[in-house]
LOTILUM-671008 format. One record per residue (C-alpha): residue in one letter; x, y, z. Coordinates in steps of 0.02 Angstrom, whole numbers, padded with zeros to 5 digits, always signed. Layout:
aXYZ ...
REM end
This chain:
x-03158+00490-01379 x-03320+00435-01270 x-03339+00479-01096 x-03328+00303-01021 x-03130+00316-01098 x-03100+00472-01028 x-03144+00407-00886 x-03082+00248-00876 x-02878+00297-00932 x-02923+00432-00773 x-02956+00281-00657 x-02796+00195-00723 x-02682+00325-00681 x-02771+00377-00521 x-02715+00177-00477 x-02564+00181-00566 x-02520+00340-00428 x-02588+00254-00290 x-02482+00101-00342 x-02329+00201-00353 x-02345+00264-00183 x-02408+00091-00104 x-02240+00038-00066 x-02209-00073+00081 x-02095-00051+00214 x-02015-00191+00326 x-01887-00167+00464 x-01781-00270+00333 x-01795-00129+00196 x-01751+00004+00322 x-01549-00010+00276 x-01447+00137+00382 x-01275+00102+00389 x-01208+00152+00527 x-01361+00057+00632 x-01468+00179+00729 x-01488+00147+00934 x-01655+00113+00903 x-01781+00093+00773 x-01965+00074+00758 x-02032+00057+00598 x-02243+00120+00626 x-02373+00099+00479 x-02386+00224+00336 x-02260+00348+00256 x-02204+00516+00203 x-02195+00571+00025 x-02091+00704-00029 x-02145+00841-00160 x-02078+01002-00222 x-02187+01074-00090 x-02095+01003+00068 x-02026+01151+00163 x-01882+01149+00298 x-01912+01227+00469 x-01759+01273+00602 x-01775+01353+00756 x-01615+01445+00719 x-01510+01494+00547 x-01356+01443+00618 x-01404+01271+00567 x-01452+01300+00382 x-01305+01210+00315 x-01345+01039+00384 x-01492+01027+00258 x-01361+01071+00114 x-01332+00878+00056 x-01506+00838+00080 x-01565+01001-00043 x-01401+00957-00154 x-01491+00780-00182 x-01678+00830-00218 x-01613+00977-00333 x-01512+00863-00429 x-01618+00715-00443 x-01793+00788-00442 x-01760+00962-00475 x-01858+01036-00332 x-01796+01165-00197 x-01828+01119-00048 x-01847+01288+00026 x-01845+01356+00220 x-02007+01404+00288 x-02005+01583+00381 x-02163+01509+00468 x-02189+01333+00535 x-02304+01235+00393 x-02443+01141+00468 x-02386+00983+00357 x-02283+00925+00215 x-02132+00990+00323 x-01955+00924+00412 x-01947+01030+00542 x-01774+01026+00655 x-01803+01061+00861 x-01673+01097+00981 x-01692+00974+01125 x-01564+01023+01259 x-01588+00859+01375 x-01505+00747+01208 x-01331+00718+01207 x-01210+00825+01105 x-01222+00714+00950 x-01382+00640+00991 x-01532+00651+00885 x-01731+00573+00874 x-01803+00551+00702 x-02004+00547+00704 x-02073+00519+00530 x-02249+00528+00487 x-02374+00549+00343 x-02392+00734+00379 x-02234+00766+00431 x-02031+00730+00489 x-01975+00789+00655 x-01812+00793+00695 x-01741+00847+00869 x-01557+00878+00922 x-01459+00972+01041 x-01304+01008+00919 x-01272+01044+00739 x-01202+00886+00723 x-01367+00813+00800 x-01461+00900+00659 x-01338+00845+00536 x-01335+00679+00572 x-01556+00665+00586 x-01550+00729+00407 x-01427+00606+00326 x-01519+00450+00407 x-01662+00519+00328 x-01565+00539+00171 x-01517+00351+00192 x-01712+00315+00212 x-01741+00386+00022 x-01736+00271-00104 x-01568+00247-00165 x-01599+00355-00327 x-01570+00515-00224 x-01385+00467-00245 x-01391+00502-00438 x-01290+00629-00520 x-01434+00653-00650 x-01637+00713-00632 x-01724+00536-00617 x-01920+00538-00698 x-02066+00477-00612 x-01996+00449-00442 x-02095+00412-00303 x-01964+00477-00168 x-02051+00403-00026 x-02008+00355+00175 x-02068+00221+00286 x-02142+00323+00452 x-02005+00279+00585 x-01969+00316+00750 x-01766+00341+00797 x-01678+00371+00923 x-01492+00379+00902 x-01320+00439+00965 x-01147+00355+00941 x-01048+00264+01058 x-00884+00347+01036 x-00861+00529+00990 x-00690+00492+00895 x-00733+00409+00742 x-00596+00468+00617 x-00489+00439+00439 x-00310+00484+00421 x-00288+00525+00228 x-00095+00518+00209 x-00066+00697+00081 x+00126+00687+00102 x+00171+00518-00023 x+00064+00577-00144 x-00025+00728-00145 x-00236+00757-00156 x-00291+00939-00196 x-00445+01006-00088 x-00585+00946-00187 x-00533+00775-00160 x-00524+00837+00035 x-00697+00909+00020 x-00769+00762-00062 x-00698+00641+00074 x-00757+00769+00191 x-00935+00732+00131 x-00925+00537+00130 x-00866+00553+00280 x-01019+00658+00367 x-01134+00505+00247 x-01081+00393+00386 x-01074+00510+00546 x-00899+00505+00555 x-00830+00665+00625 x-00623+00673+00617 x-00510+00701+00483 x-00369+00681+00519 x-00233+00747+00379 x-00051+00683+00376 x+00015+00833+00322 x+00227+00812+00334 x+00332+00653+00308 x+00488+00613+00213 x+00420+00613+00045 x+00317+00816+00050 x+00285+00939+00164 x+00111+00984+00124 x+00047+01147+00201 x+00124+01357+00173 x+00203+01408+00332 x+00235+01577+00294 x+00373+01612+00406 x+00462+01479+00309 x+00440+01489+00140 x+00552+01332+00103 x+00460+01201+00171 x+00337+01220+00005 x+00468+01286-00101 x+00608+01139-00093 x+00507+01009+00038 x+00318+01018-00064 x+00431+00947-00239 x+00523+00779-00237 x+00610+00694-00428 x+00473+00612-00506 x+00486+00444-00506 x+00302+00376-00512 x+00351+00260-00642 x+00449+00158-00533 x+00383+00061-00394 x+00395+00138-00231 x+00535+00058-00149 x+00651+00046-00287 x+00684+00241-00313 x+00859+00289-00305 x+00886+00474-00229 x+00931+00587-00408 x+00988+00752-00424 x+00874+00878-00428 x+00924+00984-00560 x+00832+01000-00715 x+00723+00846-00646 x+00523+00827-00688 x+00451+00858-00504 x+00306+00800-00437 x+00229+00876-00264 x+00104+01010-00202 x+00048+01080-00065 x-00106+01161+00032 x-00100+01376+00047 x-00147+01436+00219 x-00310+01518+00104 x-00341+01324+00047 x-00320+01265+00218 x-00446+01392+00286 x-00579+01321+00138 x-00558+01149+00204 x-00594+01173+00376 x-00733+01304+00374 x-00821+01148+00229 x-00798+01000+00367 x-00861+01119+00502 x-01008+01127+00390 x-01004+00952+00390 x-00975+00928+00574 x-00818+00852+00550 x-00659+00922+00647 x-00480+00912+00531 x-00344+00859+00666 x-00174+00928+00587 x-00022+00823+00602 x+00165+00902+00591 x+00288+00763+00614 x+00420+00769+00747 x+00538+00711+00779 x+00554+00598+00626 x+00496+00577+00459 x+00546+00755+00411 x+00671+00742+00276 x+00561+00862+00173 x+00598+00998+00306 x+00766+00940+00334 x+00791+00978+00140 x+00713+01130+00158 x+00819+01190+00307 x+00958+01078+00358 x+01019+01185+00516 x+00878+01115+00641 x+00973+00925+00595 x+01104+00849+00702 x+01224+00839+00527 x+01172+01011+00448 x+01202+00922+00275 x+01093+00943+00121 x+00985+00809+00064 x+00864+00765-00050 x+00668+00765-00014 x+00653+00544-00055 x+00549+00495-00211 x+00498+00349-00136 x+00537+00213+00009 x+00662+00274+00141 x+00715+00158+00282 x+00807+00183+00416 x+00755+00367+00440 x+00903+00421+00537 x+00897+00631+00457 x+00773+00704+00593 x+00789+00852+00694 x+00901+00900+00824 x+00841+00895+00999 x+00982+00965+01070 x+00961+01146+00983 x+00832+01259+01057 x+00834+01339+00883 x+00765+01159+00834 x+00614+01220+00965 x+00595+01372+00897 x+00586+01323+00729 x+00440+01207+00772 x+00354+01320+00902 x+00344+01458+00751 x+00267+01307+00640 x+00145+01251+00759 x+00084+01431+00798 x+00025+01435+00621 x-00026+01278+00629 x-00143+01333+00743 x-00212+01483+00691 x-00261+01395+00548 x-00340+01245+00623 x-00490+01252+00766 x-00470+01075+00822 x-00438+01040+01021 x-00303+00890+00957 x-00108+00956+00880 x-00048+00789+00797 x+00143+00788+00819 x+00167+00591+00736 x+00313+00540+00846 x+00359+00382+00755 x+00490+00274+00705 x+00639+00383+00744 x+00799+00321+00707 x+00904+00422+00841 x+01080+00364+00760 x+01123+00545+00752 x+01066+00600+00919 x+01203+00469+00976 x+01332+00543+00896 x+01257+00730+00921 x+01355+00837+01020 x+01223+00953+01045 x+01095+00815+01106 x+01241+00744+01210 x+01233+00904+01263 x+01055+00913+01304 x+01065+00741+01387 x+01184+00777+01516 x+01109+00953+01558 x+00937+00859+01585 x+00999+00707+01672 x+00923+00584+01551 x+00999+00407+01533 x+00968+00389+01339 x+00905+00436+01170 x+00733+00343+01229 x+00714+00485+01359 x+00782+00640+01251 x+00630+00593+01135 x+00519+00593+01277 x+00618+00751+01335 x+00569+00832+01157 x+00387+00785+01146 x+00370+00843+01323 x+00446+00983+01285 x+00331+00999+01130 x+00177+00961+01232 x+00195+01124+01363 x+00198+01212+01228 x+00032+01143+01149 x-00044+01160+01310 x-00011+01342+01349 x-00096+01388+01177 x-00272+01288+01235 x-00217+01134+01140 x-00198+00949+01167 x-00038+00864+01078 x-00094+00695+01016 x+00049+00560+00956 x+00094+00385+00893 x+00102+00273+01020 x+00297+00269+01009 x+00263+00443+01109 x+00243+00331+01268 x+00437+00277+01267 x+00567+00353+01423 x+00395+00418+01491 x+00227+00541+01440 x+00209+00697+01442 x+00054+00733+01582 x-00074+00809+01458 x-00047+00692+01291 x-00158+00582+01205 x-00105+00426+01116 x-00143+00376+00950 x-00120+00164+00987 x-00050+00081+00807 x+00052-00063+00848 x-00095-00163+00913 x-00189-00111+01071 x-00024-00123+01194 x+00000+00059+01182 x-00196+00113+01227 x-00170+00007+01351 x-00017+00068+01442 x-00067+00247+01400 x-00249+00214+01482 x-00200+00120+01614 x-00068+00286+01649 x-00243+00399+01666 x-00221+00455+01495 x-00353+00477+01350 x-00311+00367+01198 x-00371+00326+01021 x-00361+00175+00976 x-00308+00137+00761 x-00220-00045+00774 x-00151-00090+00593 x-00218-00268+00610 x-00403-00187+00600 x-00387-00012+00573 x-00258+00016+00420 x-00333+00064+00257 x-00161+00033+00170 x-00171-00161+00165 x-00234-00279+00050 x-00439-00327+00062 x-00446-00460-00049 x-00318-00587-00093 x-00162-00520-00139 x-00160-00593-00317 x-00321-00515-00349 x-00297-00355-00281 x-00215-00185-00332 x-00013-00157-00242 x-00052-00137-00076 x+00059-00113+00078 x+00029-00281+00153 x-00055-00363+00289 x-00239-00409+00246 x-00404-00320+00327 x-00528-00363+00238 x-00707-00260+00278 x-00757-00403+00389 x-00598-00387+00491 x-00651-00212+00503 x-00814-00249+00558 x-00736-00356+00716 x-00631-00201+00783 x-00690-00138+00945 x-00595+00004+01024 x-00621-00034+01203 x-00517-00198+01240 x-00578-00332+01351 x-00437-00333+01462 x-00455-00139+01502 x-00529-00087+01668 x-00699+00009+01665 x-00585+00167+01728 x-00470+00118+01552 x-00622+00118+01452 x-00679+00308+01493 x-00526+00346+01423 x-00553+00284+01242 x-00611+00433+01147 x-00639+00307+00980 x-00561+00252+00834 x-00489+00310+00685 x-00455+00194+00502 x-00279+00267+00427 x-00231+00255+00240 x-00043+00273+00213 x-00029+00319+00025 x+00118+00246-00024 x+00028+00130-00156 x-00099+00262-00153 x-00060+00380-00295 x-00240+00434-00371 x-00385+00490-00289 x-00482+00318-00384 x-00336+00201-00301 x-00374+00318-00118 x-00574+00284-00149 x-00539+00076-00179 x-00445+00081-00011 x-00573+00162+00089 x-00738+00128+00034 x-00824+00015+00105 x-00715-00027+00214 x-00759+00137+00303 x-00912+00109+00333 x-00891-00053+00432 x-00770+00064+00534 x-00915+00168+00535 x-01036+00070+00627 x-00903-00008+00732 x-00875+00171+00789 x-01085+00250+00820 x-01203+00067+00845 x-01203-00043+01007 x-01101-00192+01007 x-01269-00281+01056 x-01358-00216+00895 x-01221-00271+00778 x-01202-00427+00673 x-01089-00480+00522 x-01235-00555+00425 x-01337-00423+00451 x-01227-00268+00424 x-01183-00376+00260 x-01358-00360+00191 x-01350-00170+00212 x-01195-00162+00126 x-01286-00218-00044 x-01378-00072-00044 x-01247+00029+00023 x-01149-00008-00146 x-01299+00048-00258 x-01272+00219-00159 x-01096+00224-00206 x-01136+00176-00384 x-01237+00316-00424 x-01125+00421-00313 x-00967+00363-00449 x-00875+00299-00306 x-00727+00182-00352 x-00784+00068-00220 x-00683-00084-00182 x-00795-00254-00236 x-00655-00376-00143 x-00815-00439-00015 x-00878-00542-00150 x-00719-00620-00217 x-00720-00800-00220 x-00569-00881-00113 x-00522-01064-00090 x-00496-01158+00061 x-00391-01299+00027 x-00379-01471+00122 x-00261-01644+00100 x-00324-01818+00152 x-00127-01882+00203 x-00190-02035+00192 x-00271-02034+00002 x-00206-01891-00063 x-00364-01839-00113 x-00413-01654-00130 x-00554-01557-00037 x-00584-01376-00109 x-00700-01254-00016 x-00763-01106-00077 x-00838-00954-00015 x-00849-00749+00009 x-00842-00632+00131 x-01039-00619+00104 x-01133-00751+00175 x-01261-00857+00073 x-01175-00793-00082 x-01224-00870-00244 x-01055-00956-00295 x-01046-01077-00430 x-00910-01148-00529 x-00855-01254-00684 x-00696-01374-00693 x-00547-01381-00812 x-00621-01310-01005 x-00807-01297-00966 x-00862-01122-01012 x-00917-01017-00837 x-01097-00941-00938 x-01160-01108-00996 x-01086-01253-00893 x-01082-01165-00719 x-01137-01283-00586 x-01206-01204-00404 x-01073-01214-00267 x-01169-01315-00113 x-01024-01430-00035 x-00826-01451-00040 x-00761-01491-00198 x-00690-01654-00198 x-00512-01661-00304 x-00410-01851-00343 x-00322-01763-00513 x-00247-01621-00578 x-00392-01511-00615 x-00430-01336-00628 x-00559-01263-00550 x-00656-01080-00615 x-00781-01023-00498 x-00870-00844-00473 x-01007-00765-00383 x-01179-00763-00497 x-01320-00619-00505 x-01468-00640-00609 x-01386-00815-00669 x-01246-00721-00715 x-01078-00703-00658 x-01005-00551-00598 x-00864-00486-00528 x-00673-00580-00543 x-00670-00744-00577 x-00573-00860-00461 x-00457-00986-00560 x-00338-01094-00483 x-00241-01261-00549 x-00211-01406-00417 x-00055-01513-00508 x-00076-01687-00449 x+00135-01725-00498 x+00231-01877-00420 x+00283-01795-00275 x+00100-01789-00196 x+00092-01850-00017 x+00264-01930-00004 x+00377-01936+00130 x+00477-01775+00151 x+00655-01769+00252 x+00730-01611+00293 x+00916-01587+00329 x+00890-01408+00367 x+00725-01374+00465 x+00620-01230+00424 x+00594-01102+00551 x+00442-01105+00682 x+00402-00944+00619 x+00345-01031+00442 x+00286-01211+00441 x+00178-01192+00317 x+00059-01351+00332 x+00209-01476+00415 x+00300-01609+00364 x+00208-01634+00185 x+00193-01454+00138 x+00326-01458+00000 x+00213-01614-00087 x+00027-01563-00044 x-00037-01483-00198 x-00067-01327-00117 x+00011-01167-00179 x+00068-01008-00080 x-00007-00828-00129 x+00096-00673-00112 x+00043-00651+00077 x+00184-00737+00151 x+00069-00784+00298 x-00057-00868+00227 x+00000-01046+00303 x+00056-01111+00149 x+00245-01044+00167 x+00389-01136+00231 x+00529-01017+00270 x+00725-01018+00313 x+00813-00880+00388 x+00996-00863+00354 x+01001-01040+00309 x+00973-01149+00171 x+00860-01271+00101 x+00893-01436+00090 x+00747-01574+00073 x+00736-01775+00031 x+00580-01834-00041 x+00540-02030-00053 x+00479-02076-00209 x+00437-02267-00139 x+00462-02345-00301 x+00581-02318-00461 x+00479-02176-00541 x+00542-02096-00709 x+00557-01896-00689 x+00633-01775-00796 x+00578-01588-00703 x+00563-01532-00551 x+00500-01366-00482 x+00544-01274-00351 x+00403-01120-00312 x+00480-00969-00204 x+00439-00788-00157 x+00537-00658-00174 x+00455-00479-00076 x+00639-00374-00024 x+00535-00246+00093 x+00525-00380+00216 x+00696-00495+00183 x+00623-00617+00071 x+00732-00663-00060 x+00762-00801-00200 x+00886-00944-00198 x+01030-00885-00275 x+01060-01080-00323 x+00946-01206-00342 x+01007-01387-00370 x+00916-01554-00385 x+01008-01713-00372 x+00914-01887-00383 x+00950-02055-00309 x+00880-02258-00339 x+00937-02297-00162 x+00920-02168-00066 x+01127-02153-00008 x+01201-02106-00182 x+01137-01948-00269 x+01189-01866-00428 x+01156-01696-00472 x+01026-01698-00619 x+01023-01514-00625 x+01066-01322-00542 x+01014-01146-00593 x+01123-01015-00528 x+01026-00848-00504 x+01141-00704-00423 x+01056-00569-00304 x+00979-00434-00416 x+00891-00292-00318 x+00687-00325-00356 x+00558-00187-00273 x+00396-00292-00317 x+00332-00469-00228 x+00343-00602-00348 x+00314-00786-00379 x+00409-00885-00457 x+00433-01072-00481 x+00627-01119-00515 x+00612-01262-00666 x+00750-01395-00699 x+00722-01502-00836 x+00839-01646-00898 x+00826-01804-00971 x+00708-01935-00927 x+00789-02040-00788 x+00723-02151-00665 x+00742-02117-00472 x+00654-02158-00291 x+00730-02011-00208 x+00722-01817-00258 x+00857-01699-00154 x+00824-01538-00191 x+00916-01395-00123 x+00917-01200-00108 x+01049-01107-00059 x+00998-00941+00034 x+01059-00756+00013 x+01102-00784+00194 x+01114-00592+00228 x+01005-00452+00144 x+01073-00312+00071 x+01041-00213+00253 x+01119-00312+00348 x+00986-00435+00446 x+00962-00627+00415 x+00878-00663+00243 x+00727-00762+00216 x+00702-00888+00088 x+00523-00949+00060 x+00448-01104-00010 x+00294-01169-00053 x+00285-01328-00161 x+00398-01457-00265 x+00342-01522-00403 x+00426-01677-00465 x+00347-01722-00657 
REM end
């Protein structure tokens, strides 16, 4: 080979080197989610080798660079080892700087080398994983990736968060997650500076941590009948004996692991032990510290009302829980005792003679005040071991104890009463902050609890509430996302639920309001998701499902369809009726105008192709469309659905009963006229209900259609009796009645409610659409 070769293929990979590392930065290609304080993005870069040392001023901090080494051992196979001697380049050294605040950290990032300044672990910890975030997102990968350039624009950052409690509550107690699935959260968690963990630890359904001192609370209350093939709320309570069990529980040893890895991760795990409700496990386990003192069963699945809690007229009730709670806290560092508080049903303190006891001794007026009585009582003794108790906002009822801190979940009320009260207060409404409801449409999505928060939702929570005084405000310590685990019973179903819903939460929680913007966290998010791809997180996709808004012209009946995502400027596009989505797609650009029955596919598009679920949906142009409806019974204001014409408008109701589309009855029945105008020869007509039990929604239990030609006279042209049958699942159903071929100007249909549900309240009865063929 000549010279002039040699040195030519030299030149060409000299370039091809220089190319690699000639990437350019923008303040648009700089995506750190949560969003930094402030950012300035300066010319050049820093490239990474497996000669870049670590400096810190003190060994006590070693384990912040763990994820960052972790990353560049696994995908690049270096070690990035700690310098006895500051380098004079190629180097991320870590300074204390004690005039930043306790989370606070600056970033400087140059060609020679990365600075990074803090006055806290947590400081450090936090400068390294934005600077993680600033890697390419290959550094994610669980395999050694070839030929990388793993390069960083040269910033300048200056960041701290806005709120120092930015939490998850991982529900262990409905279904059980061992400690590696704690440890990995624990990690995810620290990804996005979020610094509480807050473990549900007791409820009905498991007790989930060794107290020593009572052995039974892991031995009977950790095990419950397995029944995980049934859906949650139709479990009935078996016998124990010779059952399959399913259950678990942390040992103290475990316990110990799992704090000592989040302190490494600066990341506090707040305990919670139940009280005085949602303790059947115990209860189980040691039925003496009840009001009853009967045996019963640790529930399989749903249990409402919760009426077996503990006795708060016994001080061996106290006792009990005082012994608990002191190994509680030996175990667990963190300033905050959670002691839930919730949803007590105090039937049996009623009838109690012990807590009638208790309430005349202590001059309280009613079982309102012997709870607060009990979680003041609870909260001295919190207090006098250094602690703070923390609660559900039920907590706040017959009065607070002087020290507590609220946990707000039905909406903000509670925050506010508590703050307003002096009181510190944490604010986790369900309507932003629960992880447990759906996040996508409900017929697209996995079971769910209910309720819909989708990440964007998420995005809009603020903790502090405009109404609050500046004095209220100091009192919000933060906010906290909660994922009951009910529906929840695999680690891949608990991933789906959080991420990325998290890390909206996330950057509600650490940016400025000012800096933050939907459109703009959205773009982020893209690249987020290519970090949780290589990271094999079972991230949720439900942002870029395509939904339908739906609109009728009363006075053509014609059909407008919008369609959109979460995402803005999404590429949607979409076929109608048989065309095939990968050849015939057409770009989505303006409402789809409707005039027949027509079905319409549509899905988002990458690279010209389509990915993710594919939104299908049939509008049934039938007789009924846009005639004149007359109700003898009137639905209730709580349900209109879309008015007078929403039983002949085309549009159908999902399985979230308050999407708009519902019309509902409560202990009442059905009974509707529609107006045909003209002779008009029918032979079926549909009647499309809901049936979801959990929340008194049930299905006719007779459905009759009668027709008329004059509108006085009507003759029944059909009825389908269904009795009551006991259904845990939501479900959709349209009631058909087909008969012969008659002609008619008037359609009566009628419903005839349950009336009552099985517990005793009103019953609903919902209805969404009659379709007369």
């Amino acid at each position: 080979m000549s010279k002039s070769i040699i040195t030519l293929i030299l030149m060409m990979c000299c370039l091809g080197c220089q190319n690699k590392a000639s990437k350019v930065f923008t303040e648009e290609t700089i995506q750190i989610i949560p969003k930094p304080k402030e950012l300035m993005l300066n010319s050049g870069s820093f490239i990474f080798n497996d000669k870049t040392q670590l400096y810190l001023p003190d060994k006590r901090y070693f384990r912040t660079t763990d994820p960052l080494r972790a990353r560049f051992k696994t995908t690049a196979n270096w070690d990035l080892k700690v310098a006895t001697e500051l380098p004079p380049s190629n180097v991320i050294r870590l300074t204390e700087n004690k005039n930043l605040a306790e989370e606070a950290y600056t970033l400087n990032v140059n060609s020679n080398d990365i600075s990074i300044e803090a006055n806290s672990y947590s400081g450090f910890l936090y400068g390294l994983e934005t600077l993680r975030q600033l890697l390419p997102s290959e550094i994610e990968r669980q395999d050694e990736v070839k030929d990388m350039v793993w390069e960083i624009p040269a910033v300048q950052i200056h960041d701290a968060p806005r709120f120092k409690w930015r939490g998850l509550m991982l529900d262990v107690s409905r279904h059980f997650f061992d400690k590696d699935y704690i440890k990995q959260t624990i990690d995810r968690l620290a990804y996005l500076k979020m610094n509480t963990l807050h473990l549900h630890l007791v409820d009905d359904q498991g007790w989930r941590i060794e107290i020593k001192r009572y052995p039974k609370l892991t031995e009977i209350g950790a095990y419950r009948v397995d029944q995980e093939d049934k859906p949650w709320n139709g479990r009935p309570t078996q016998p124990v004996d010779g059952a399959k069990m399913y259950g678990g529980f942390f040992t103290q040893e475990e316990i110990k692991e799992i704090v000592a890895y989040a302190e490494s991760r600066g990341i506090t795990v707040v305990p919670e032990i139940e009280m005085p409700a949602h303790v059947t496990s115990a209860i189980a386990s040691y039925p003496e510290f009840s009001c009853l003192e009967q045996p019963v069963t640790v529930p399989s699945g749903g249990l409402w009302p919760i009426t077996d809690i503990y006795c708060a007229g016994k001080d061996s009730t106290f006792e009990f829980l005082e012994n608990i709670l002191t190994e509680v806290m030996d175990l667990f560092p963190s300033k905050y005792i959670h002691v839930g508080g919730d949803e007590a049903t105090k039937t049996n303190w009623k009838a109690c003679v012990h807590c009638q006891k208790r309430m005349k001794t202590e001059g309280l007026q009613n079982v309102e005040e012997l709870q607060s009585y009990f979680i003041k009582r609870m909260e001295r003794f919190i207090s006098s071991k250094g602690r703070i108790l923390i609660g559900w906002d039920e907590i706040l009822e017959g009065g607070l104890a002087p020290g507590a801190t609220v946990m707000s979940w039905r909406g903000v009320k509670g925050g506010l009463e508590a703050s307003a009260e002096g009181h510190d207060v944490v604010m986790s409404p369900g309507s932003h902050c629960y992880f447990d409801h759906y996040q996508g449409p409900m017929d697209t999505e996995p079971k769910a609890w209910g309720g819909f928060t989708p990440i964007s939702k998420v995005y809009e929570f603020d903790p502090v509430v405009d109404s609050m005084t500046e004095d209220q405000a100091r009192h919000v310590l933060g906010g906290q996302a909660n994922l009951w685990a009910e529906y929840i019973p695999t680690t891949a179903q608990s991933e789906y639920m959080i991420y990325p819903r998290i890390a909206a939460l996330s950057e509600t929680l650490w940016s400025p309001k000012a800096n933050r913007s939907w459109d703009e966290f959205s773009s982020r998010l893209t690249t987020l998701f290519k970090r949780y791809e290589y990271q094999d997180i079972n991230y949720a996709k439900s942002v870029y499902t395509v939904t339908a808004d739906t609109k009728v012209n009363a006075a053509t009946n014609d059909l407008t369809v919008s369609l959109d995502t979460e995402f803005p400027n999404t590429d949607i596009r979409y076929v109608l009726n048989d065309n095939e989505m990968v050849s015939s797609a057409e770009p989505y650009s303006a409402p789809i105008e409707i005039h027949a029955t027509t079905t319409i596919k549509a899905s988002r598009y990458v690279d010209n192709k389509p990915v993710g679920k594919v939104f299908e949906k049939t509008f049934n142009y039938h007789k009924g469309v846009g005639k004149k409806v007359t109700y003898n019974t009137m639905y209730s204001d709580s349900y209109k659905g879309r008015g007078a014409n929403n039983m002949v408008n085309i549009i159908r109701g999902t399985k979230n009963f308050h999407d708009g589309q519902w019309q509902a009855w409560i202990g009442n029945d059905m009974d509707l006229i529609i107006d045909l105008e003209q002779p008009t020869e029918v032979s079926e007509v549909k009647i499309g209900a809901m049936e979801n039990q959990g929340p008194d929604i049930y299905f006719p239990t007779r459905v009759e259609v009668l027709l008329s030609t004059d509108g006085k006279s009507f003759k029944t042209a059909g009825i389908i009796d269904r009795p009551f049958e006991v259904n845990p699942v939501i479900v959709l159903k349209d009631f058909t009645l087909q008969f012969n071929k008659q002609m008619a100007t008037h359609v009566q249909v009628k419903a005839i409610s349950l009336k009552k549900s099985p517990g005793g309240g009103g019953a609903w009865l919902f209805v969404d659409e009659i379709t007369i063929n």
